[in-house]
C-alpha positions in Angstrom: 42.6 -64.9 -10.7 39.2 -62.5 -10.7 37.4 -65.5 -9.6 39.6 -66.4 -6.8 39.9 -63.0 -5.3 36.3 -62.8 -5.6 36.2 -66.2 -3.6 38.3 -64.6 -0.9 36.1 -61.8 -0.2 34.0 -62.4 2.5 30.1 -62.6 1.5 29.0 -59.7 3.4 31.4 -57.2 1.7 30.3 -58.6 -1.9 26.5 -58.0 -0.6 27.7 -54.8 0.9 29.2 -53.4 -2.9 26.3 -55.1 -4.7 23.4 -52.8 -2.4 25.7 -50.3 -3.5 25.4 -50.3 -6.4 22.1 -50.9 -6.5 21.1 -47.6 -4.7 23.4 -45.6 -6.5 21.8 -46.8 -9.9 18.2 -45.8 -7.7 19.4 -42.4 -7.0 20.5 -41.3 -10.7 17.5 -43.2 -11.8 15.5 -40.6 -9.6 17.4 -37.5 -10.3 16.8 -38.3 -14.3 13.9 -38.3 -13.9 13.1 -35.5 -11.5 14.9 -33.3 -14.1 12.7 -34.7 -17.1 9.8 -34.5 -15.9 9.5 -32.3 -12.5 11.8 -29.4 -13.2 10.2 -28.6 -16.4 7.4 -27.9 -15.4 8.2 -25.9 -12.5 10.3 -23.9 -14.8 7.5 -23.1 -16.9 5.0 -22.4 -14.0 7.7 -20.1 -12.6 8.4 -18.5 -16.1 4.8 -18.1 -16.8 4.4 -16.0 -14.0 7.6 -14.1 -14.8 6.4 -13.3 -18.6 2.8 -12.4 -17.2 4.3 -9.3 -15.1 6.9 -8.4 -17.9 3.7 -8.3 -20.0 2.0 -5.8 -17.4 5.0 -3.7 -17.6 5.5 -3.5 -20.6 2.0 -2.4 -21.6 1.7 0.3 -18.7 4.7 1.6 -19.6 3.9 1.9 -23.7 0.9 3.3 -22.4 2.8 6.0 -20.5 5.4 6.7 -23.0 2.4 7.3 -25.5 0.3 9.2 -23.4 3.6 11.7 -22.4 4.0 12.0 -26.3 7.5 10.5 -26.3 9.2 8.4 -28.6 10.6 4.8 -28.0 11.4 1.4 -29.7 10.9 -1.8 -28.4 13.4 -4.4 -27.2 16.2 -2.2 -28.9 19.7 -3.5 -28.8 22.2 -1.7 -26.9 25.9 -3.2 -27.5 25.2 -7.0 -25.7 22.0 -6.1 -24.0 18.4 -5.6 -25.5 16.8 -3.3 -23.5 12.7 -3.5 -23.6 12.0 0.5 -24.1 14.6 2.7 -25.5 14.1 6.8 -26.2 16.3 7.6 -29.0 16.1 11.4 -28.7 16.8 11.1 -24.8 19.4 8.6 -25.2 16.9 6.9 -22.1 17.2 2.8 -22.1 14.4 1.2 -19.7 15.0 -2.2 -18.9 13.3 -4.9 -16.1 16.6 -7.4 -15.3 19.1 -5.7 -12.9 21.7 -8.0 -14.3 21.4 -5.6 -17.9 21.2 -2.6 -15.4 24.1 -3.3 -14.0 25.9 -4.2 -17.2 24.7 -1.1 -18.6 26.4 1.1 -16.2 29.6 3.2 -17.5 28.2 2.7 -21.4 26.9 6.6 -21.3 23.3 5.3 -21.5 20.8 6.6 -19.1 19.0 3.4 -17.7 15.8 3.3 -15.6 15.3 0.0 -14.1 11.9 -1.0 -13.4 10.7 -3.5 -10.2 8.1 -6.0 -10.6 6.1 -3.7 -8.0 6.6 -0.2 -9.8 3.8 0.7 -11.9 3.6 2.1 -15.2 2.7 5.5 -14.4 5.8 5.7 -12.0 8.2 5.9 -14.9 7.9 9.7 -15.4 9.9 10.1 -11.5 12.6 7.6 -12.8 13.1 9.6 -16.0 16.1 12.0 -16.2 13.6 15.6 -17.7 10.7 17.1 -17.0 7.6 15.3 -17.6 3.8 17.1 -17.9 1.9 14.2 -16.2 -1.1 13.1 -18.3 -4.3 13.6 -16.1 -5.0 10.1 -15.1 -8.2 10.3 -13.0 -7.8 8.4 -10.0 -4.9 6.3 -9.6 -5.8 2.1 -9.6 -2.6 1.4 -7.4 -3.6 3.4 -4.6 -7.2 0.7 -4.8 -5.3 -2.2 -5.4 -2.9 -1.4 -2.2 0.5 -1.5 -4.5 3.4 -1.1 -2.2 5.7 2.4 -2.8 8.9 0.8 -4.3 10.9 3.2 -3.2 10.1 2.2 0.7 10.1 -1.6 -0.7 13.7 -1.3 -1.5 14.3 0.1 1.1 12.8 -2.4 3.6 14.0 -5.4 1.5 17.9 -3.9 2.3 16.5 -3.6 5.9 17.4 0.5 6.6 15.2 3.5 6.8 13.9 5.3 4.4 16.4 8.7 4.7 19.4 6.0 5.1 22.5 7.2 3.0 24.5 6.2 0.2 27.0 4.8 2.6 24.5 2.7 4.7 22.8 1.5 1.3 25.9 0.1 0.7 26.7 -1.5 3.8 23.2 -2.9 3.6 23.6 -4.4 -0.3 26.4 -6.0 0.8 25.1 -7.9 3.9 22.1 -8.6 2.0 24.3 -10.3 -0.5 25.9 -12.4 1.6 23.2 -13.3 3.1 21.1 -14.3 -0.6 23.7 -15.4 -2.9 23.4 -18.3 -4.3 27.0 -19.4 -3.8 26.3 -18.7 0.0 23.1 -20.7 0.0 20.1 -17.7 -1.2 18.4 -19.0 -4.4 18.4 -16.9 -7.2 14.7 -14.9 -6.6 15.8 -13.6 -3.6 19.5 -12.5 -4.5 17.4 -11.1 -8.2 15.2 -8.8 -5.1 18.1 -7.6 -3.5 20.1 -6.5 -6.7 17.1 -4.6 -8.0 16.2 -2.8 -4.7 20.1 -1.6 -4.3 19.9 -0.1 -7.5 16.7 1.6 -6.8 17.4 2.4 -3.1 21.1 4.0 -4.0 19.7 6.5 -6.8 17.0 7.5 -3.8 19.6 7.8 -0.8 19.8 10.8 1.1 23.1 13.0 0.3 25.3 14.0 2.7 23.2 16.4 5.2 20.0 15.4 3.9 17.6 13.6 5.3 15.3 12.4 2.8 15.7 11.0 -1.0 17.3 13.1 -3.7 14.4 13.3 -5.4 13.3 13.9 -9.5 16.8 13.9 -11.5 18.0 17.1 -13.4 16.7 17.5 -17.2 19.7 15.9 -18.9 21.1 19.4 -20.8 21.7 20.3 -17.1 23.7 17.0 -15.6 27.6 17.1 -15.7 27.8 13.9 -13.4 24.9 11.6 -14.3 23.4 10.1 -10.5 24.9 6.2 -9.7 21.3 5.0 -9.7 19.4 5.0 -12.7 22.1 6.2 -15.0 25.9 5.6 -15.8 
């Protein structure tokens, strides 16, 4: 019966099915082996780079933390997430990946998130008391051209520097829309936009003002920790 069905098809549909299938078998042919071969190493180009700034960070910021003459442990574990830097007698968690900022919000840890851009030597406005700033010399970032972060995160929401916590907001969420991946934004991109709201929103101007809010309180002081860089 296959056969004489098959006999009743005319030839150009049988020729038809058969180039079909042909280029069908092509195509998953070439996305195996794009994914064997290709993606890896872009991955590891791309996570190359990534490790090579972490490892930046991390040693400008050790460097801080020991010049201030402040404790910390590395890559501490904090429920789910493993933070980097942790400061166990400030109850301080410093972490690079918004995603664990995020998640550490409303765990009654103080986390400071830090860009690719910021330098090491920026952590001591981020931190939530008083630090005596160790006497540097000249600062390198200022020769190398570095970028403010502050007024990066700013510019990457796309509103002014003195916008408000309201217009941060407004701003995230277009952003979003606009660089989620789901919407057609790659995951770089949306990673930018996550880490300058959370840096933007803890530097918002209040209600009246017309600039940032500036250095946080010493913790012993703060009944309601700022949305930024803390719970």
């Amino acid at each position: 019966m296959v056969v004489e069905f098959i006999g009743a098809v005319p030839p150009w549909i049988l020729l038809g099915v058969a180039l079909g299938g042909v280029a069908s078998a092509l195509a998953a042919l070439a996305f195996y082996l794009g994914n064997r071969f290709v993606a890896p190493g872009v991955a590891a180009a791309g996570g190359g780079r990534s490790a090579a700034g972490d490892e930046r960070r991390r040693r400008e910021i050790r460097e801080y933390l020991t010049a201030i003459d402040e404790r910390f442990r590395e890559d501490h574990a904090l429920g789910e997430v493993a933070v980097p830097f942790y400061l166990p007698e400030r109850e301080v968690a410093i972490t690079f990946d918004a995603h664990d900022y995020f998640r550490l919000e409303g765990e009654g840890v103080y986390t400071v998130l830090c860009e690719h851009e910021m330098p090491g030597r920026g952590l001591g406005r981020r931190l939530p008391f008083d630090v005596i700033e160790p006497d540097w010399g000249p600062d390198p970032s200022v020769d190398r051209g570095d970028r403010d972060p502050v007024a990066a995160a700013f510019a990457e929401l796309d509103v002014a520097r003195g916008a408000d916590a309201d217009e941060v907001k407004r701003a995230y969420r277009e952003r979003v829309k606009e660089t989620h991946p789901d919407q057609g934004g790659d995951e770089e991109s949306f990673r930018r936009v996550r880490e300058a709201y959370a840096t933007a929103r803890n530097h918002a101007a209040s209600a009246g003002e017309g600039s940032g809010r500036g250095r946080a309180a010493p913790r012993g002081d703060r009944t309601d920790p700022p949305a930024g860089f803390g719970r």
